[in-house]
C-alpha positions in Angstrom: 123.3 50.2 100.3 124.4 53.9 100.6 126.8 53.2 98.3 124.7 51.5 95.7 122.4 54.6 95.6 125.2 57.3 95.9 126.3 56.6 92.3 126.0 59.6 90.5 124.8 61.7 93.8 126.7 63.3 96.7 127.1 60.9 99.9 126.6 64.3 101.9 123.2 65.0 99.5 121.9 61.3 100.1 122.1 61.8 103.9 120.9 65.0 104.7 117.8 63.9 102.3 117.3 60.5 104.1 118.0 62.5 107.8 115.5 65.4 106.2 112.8 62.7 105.4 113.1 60.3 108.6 113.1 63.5 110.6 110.1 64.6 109.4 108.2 61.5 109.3 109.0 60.7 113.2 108.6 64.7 114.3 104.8 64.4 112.5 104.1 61.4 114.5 105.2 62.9 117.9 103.4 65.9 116.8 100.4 63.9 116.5 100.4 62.8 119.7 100.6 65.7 121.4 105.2 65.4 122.4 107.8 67.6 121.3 109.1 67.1 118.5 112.7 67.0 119.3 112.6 63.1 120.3 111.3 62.6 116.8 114.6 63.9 115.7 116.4 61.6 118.0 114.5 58.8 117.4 115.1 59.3 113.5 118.7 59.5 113.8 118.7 56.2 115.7 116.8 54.2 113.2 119.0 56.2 110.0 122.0 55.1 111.9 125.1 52.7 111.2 123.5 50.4 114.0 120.1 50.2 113.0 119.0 50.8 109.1 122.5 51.9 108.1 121.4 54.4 105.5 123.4 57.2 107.0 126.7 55.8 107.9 128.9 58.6 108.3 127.2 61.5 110.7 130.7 63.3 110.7 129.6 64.6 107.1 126.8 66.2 108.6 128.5 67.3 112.0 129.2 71.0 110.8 125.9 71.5 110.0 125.1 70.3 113.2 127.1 73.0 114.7 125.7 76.0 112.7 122.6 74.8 114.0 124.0 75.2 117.7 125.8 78.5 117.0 122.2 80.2 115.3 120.3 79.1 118.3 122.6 80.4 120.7 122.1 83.8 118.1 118.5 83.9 118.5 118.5 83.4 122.2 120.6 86.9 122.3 118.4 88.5 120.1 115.7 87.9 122.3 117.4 89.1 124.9 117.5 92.9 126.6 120.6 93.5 128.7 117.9 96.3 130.6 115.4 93.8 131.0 118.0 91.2 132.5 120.0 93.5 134.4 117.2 93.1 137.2 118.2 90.1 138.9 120.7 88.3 136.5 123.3 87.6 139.3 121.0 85.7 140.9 119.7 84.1 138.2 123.5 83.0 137.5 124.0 81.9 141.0 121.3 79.5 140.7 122.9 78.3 137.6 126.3 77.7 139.0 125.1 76.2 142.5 122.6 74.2 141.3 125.5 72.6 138.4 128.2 71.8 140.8 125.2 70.5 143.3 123.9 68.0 140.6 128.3 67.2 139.8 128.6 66.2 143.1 125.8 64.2 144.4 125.4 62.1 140.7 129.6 61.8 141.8 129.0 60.2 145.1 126.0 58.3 144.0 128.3 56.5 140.6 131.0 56.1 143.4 128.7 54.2 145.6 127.9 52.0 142.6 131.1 50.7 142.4 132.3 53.2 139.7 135.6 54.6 139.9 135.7 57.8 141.4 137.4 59.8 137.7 135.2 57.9 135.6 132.3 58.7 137.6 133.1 62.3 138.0 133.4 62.8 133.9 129.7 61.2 133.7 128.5 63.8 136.2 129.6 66.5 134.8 128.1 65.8 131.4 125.1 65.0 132.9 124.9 68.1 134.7 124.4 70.0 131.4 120.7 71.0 130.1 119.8 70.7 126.9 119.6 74.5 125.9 118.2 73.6 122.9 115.1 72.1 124.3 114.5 74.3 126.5 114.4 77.2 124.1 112.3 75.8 121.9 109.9 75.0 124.7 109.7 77.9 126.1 109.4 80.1 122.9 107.1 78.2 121.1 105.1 78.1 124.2 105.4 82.3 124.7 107.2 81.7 128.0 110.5 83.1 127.3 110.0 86.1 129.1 108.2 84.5 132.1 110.3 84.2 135.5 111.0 80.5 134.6 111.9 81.1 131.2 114.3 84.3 131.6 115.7 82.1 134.9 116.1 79.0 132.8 118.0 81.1 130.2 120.4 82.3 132.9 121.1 78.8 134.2 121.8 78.0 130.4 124.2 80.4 130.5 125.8 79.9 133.4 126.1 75.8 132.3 127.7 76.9 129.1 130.5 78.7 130.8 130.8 75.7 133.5 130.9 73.8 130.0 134.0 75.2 129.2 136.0 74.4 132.6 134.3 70.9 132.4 136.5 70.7 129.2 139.9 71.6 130.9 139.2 69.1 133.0 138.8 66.5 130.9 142.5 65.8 130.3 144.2 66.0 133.7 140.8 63.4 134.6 141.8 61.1 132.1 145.1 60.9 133.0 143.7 60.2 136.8 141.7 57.4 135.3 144.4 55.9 133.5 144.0 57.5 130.0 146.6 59.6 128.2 145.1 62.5 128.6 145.6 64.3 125.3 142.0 65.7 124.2 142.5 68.6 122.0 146.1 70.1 122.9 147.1 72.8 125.5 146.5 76.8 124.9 150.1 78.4 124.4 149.2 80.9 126.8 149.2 77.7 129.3 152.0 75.4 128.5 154.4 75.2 131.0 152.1 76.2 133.4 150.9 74.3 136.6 147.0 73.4 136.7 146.3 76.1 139.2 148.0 78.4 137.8 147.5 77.9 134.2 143.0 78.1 134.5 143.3 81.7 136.1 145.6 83.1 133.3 142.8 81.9 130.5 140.3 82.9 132.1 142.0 86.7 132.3 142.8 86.3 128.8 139.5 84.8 127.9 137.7 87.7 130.0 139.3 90.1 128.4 139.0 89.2 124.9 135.3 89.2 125.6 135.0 92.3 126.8 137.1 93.9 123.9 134.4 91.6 121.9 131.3 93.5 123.8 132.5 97.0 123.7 133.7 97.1 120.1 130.2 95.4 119.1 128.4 98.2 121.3 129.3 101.0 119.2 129.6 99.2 115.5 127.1 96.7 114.9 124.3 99.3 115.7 125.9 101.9 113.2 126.4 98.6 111.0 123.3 97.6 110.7 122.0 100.9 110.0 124.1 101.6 106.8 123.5 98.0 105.6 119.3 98.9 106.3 119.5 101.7 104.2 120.2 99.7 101.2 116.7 97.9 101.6 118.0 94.4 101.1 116.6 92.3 103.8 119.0 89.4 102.1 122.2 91.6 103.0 121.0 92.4 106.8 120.8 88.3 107.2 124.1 87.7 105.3 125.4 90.6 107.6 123.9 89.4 111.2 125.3 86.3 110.1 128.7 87.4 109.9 128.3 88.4 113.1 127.0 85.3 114.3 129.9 83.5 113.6 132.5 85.9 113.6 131.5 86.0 117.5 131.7 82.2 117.5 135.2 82.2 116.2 136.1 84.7 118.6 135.0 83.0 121.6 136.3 79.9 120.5 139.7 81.8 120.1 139.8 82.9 123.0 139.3 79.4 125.3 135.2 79.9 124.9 132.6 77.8 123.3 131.5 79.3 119.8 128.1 78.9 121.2 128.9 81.3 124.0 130.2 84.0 121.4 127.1 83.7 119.0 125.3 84.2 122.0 127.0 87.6 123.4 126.7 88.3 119.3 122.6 87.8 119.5 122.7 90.0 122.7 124.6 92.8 121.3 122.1 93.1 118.4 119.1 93.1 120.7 119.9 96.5 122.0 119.2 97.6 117.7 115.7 98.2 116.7 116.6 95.5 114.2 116.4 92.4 116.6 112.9 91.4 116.1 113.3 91.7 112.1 116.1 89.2 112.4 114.5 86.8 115.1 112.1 86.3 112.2 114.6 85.9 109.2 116.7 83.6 111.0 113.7 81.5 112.3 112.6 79.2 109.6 116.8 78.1 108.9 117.4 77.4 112.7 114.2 75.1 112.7 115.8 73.2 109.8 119.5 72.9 111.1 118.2 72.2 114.3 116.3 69.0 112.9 119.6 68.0 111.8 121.3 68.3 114.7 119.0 66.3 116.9 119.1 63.5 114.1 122.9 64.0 113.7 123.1 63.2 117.9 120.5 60.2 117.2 123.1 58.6 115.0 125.7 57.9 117.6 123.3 55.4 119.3 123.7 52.0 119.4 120.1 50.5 120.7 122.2 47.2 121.9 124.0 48.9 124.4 120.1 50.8 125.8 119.4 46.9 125.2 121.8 45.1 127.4 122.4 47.4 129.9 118.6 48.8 130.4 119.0 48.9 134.3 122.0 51.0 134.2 120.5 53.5 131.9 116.8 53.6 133.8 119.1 53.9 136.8 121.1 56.5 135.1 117.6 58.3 133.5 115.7 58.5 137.1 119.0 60.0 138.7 119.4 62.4 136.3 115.8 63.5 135.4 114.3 63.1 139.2 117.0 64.3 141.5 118.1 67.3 138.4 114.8 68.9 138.6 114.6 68.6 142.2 118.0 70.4 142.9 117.3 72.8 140.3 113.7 73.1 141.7 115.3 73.6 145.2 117.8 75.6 144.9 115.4 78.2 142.2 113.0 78.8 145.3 116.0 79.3 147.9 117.3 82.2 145.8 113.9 83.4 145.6 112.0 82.4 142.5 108.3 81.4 143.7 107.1 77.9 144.1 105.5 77.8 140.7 108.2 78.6 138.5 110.8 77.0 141.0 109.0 73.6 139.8 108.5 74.9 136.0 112.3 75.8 135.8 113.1 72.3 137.4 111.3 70.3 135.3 112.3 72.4 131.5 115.7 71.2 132.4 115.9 68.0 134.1 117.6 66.4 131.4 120.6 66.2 129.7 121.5 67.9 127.0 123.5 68.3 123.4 126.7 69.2 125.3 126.8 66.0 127.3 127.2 64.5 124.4 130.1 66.8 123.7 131.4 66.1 127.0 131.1 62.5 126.6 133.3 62.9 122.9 135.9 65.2 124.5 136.6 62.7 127.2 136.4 59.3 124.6 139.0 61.1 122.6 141.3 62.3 126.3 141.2 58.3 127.0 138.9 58.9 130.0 135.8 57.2 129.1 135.1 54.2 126.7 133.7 54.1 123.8 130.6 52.2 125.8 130.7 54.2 128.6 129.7 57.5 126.0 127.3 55.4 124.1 125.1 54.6 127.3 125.3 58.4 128.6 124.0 59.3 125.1 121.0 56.8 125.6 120.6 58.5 129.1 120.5 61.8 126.9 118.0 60.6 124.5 115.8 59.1 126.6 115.9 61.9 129.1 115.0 64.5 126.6 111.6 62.4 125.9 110.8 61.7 129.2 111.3 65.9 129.6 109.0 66.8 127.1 106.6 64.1 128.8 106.5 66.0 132.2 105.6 69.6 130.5 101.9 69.3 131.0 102.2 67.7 134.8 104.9 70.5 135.3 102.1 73.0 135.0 99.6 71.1 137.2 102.1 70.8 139.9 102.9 74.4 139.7 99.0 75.5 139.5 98.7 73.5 142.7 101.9 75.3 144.3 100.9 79.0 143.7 100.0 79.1 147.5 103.3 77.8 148.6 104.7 80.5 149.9 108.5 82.2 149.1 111.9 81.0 150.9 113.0 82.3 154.1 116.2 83.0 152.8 115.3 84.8 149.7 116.1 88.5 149.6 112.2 89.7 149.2 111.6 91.4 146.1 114.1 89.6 144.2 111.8 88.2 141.3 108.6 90.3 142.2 106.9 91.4 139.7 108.4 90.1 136.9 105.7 87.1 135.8 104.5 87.2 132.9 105.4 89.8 130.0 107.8 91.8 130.6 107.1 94.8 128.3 104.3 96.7 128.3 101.9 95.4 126.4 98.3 97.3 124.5 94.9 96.3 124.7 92.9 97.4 121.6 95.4 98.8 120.0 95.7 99.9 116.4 98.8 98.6 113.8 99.8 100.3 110.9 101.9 99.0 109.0 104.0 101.2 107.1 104.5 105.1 107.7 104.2 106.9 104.0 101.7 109.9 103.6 98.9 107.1 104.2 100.3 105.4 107.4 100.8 108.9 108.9 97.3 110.4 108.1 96.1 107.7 110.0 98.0 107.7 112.7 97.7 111.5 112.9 93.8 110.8 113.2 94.1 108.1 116.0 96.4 110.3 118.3 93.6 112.9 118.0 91.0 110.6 119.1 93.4 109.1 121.6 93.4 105.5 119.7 96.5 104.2 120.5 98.8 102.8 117.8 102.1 101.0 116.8 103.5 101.5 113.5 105.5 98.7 111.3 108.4 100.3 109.2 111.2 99.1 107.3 112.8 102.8 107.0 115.5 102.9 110.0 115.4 106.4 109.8 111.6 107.3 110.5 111.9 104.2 113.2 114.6 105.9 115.2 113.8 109.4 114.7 109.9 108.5 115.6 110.9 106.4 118.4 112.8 109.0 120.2 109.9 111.2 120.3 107.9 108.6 122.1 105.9 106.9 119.3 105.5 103.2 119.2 107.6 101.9 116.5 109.1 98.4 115.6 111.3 97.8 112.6 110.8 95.6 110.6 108.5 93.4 107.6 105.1 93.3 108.9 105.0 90.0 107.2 107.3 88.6 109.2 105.7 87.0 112.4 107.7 87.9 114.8 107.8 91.6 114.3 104.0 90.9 114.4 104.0 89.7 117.7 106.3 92.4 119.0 103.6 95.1 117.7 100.9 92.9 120.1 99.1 91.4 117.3 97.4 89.1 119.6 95.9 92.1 121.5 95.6 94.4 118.5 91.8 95.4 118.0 92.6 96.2 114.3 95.7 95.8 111.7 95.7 98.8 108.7 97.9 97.4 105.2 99.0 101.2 103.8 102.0 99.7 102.4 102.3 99.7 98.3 102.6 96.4 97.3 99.8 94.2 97.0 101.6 91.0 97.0 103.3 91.8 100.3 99.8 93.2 101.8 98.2 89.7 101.0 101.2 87.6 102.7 100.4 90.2 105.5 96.9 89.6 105.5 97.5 85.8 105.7 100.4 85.8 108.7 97.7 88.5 110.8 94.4 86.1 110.1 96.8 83.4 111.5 97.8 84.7 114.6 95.0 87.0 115.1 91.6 86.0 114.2 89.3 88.5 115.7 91.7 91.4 114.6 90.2 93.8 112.0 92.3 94.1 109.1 91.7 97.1 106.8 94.5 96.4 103.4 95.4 98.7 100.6 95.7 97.4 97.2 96.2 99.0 93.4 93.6 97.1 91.3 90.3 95.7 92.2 91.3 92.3 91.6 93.8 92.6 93.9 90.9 93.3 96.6 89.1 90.4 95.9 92.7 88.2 96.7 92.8 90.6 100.0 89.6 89.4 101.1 90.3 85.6 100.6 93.2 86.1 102.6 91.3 87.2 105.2 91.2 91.2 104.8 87.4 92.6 106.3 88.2 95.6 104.3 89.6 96.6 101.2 90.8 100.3 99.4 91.0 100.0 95.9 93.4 102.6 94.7 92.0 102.5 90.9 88.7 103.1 92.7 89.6 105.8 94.7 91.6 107.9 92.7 87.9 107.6 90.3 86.1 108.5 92.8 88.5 111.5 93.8 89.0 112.7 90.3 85.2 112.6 89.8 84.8 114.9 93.2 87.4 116.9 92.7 86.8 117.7 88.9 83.0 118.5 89.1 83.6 120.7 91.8 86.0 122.7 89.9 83.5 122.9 86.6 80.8 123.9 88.7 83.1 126.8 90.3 84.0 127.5 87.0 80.6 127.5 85.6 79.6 129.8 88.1 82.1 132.1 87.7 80.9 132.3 84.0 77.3 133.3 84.5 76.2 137.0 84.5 
């Protein structure tokens, strides 16, 4: 059939249009009622797939969009990121990570090996199922303004901590696959390793591998800021997203390099730019493009699913689902509160990542292609992905119940006290009744001249690098940045802001600005600048209360200011 239509038209086109429009249809309908819609996705790929419809037939044409979609989420992750605000804490935030990982490895091992399946086979399946979808869970968690609560920034660090466990669960794969029988040759040895015995050969990459990422960190440290800054004085917000970009997945390719995943490096990429007053101007560029690819990548994984093996082997994979989903968030639950995380967001952490996630399925490829698992044994682990990613989202509402109900609960014994204290909810300051302004030209610094002298207190949205840094290292609230764009917005406190003053001079940017602040702040006051009165009567549909007219003022200057000087005049004449 894909054929027949593709006559004239790019196979590639014709799937990413029937993958765009499935996608969409089954996301709506989750949306609809009340689910993520990330199982949409799934579900979508399933029915577009080679075993269902057929009208996608070939996901490997899509696959490398799939993987720009990983490496950009991985990006925005570190731009939301502050290495100050994580410092606090993050070695036990990774130790959770790593304990709670080999934990769930090891009992899902002895569980498959009391089933009766052999002990290397069984060990590749845990380890793949020991991976969190990172995906998932920041999407969760941002769209539900909970990144930088304690279970959100300790989720993050067991992300983390799972993608670098990632990467030795890959090494493994070969010599495993060889124990079970299988050749053993999934993706070729590093030349830094050949000759090498296994115990020997993992501690020399990972000396290389740690020190290529440092060289990575400390070179991006002092250039991207001074980067960024040259390309920002051009004015092209197109060139600063082609440039952070670059970054993105020169990082990627430099971590994959050096024995890394390219997630890992687009990550530390993200992170390095999050120190730049930049970060929150590119969170909100980048947002709308990762939403797309990531709709592809969900529907790309969907594809590989073949319902008749969820079909005739539906015990194995409910078996397989409640293993993974009920004793994962348990041992993540578990060992959270242990290491000192409160009861609440011990169970909220849990529950975000009881399932399994995009890398299993990467997991589950590497070891098809090393000979160590089937080609049925990876199709049913990708059902017990799929399926456990719904039944996630499903338990986000009762997560918070049981977590309401456990606020009285009180801390581990063996916690050092203090660890996570104070750290709930947001973790930067945050104004009450404050006063935006966006843009900083003779207008925008009248006004906030005035409010410092009545003690109003303001932020200011600018796009001039220059005035941002020099203002900000005097102690003045400034974020950089399009006050159109909705995450600098919310980093200026929007929500909380008791008005929002337009100075800027362009009226079709001051009504997109009006719009996005109406949206995500309905009570706000917004106070908008335009050129022509026609212009104000636009401002006011879009939501503005109040509207300068410049045409209007400079009249009603001119007339002020001119009658004063004929009367002086005239006065002066007189005898």
């Amino acid at each position: 059939m894909t054929s027949i239509l593709a006559t004239g038209i790019s196979a590639f086109a014709l799937d990413i249009t029937y993958m765009l429009v499935g996608a969409g249809a089954l996301a709506a309908l989750f949306r609809r009622a009340n689910l993520e819609s990330i199982p949409g996705f799934l579900l979508a790929g399933v029915i577009l797939g080679p075993h269902v419809l057929g009208l996608v037939e070939d996901g490997e044409r899509v696959a490398q969009i799939s993987d720009l979609a990983v490496i950009l989420l991985m990006f925005g992750i570190g731009l939301h990121l502050d290495l100050d605000s994580i410092r606090r804490g993050m070695v036990h935030i990774l130790a959770i990570g790593v304990l709670s990982t080999l934990a769930v490895v090891a009992l899902s091992w002895i569980g498959l090996m009391f089933a009766g399946v052999r002990a290397p086979v069984a060990l590749l399946i845990s380890m793949g199922a020991a991976i969190s979808s990172t995906a998932v869970f920041v999407r969760v968690v941002t769209q539900r303004k909970e990144l930088q609560t304690i279970h959100g920034r300790v989720g993050i660090g067991i992300s983390i901590a799972q993608d670098i466990l990632t990467v030795a669960m890959l090494a493994l794969i070969p010599p495993l696959a060889r124990w079970s029988g299988g050749p053993g040759a999934g993706g070729g040895e590093d030349p830094w390793a050949i000759g090498l015995p296994l115990w020997l050969a993992l501690p020399v990459l990972g000396a290389k591998g740690l020190g290529g990422v440092t060289l990575m960190v400390l070179t991006g440290r002092f250039v991207l800021p001074r980067l960024l800054t040259a390309v920002t004085k051009l004015a092209s917000g197109e060139l600063l997203l082609v440039t952070s970009m670059a970054v993105a997945l020169a990082a990627a390719v430099g971590t994959k390099m050096l024995g890394f995943s390219g997630e890992m490096g687009a990550f530390l990429g993200g992170l390095l730019l999050a120190s730049t007053p930049f970060r929150f101007q590119l969170s909100g560029l980048i947002g709308p493009l990762r939403d797309l690819l990531m709709a592809v990548f969900f529907t790309t994984v969907g594809l590989k699913v073949d319902p008749a093996i969820l079909v005739s082997n539906k015990w194995l994979v409910i078996g397989g689902l409640f293993a993974t989903v009920a004793m994962k968030g348990l041992v993540i639950a578990l060992t959270s509160w242990l290491a000192g995380v409160n009861a609440s967001s011990a169970i909220l952490t849990g529950a975000y990542l009881a399932n399994a996630g995009e890398f299993t399925i990467v997991i589950a490829g590497a070891a098809v292609a090393a000979g160590g698992l089937t080609q049925s044994e990876a199709g049913m682990l990708a059902c017990v992905v799929i399926v456990s990613l719904i039944v996630s989202s499903l338990l986000i509402k009762p997560a918070h119940v049981w977590a309401d109900r456990a606020t009285k609960l009180p801390m581990s014994n063996m916690a050092k006290p203090g660890t996570f204290e104070g750290e709930d909810g947001e973790v930067r300051e945050r104004l009450k009744g404050h006063v935006i302004i966006a843009g900083f030209g003779p207008v925008g610094r009248a006004l906030a001249d005035r409010f410092a002298v009545l003690q109003i207190p303001t932020v200011v949205v600018e796009l001039n690098p220059k005035t941002v840094i020099k203002h900000t290292a005097l102690g003045r609230r400034f974020v950089y940045g399009d006050i159109t764009n909705t995450e600098v917005l919310e980093q200026a406190g929007v929500h909380d802001a008791s008005a929002v003053i337009l100075t800027i001079p362009d009226d079709e940017a001051v009504l997109r600005a009006c719009g996005a602040v109406r949206k995500l702040a309905p009570d706000a006051f917004i106070a908008a600048r335009t050129g022509y009165l026609s212009g104000a009567f636009r401002a006011q549909s879009m939501g503005a209360d109040h509207v300068t007219v410049e045409e209007l003022a400079t009249a009603q200057a001119m007339e002020r200011d001119v009658l004063a000087k004929i009367s002086s005049r005239l006065s002066e004449a007189r005898p």
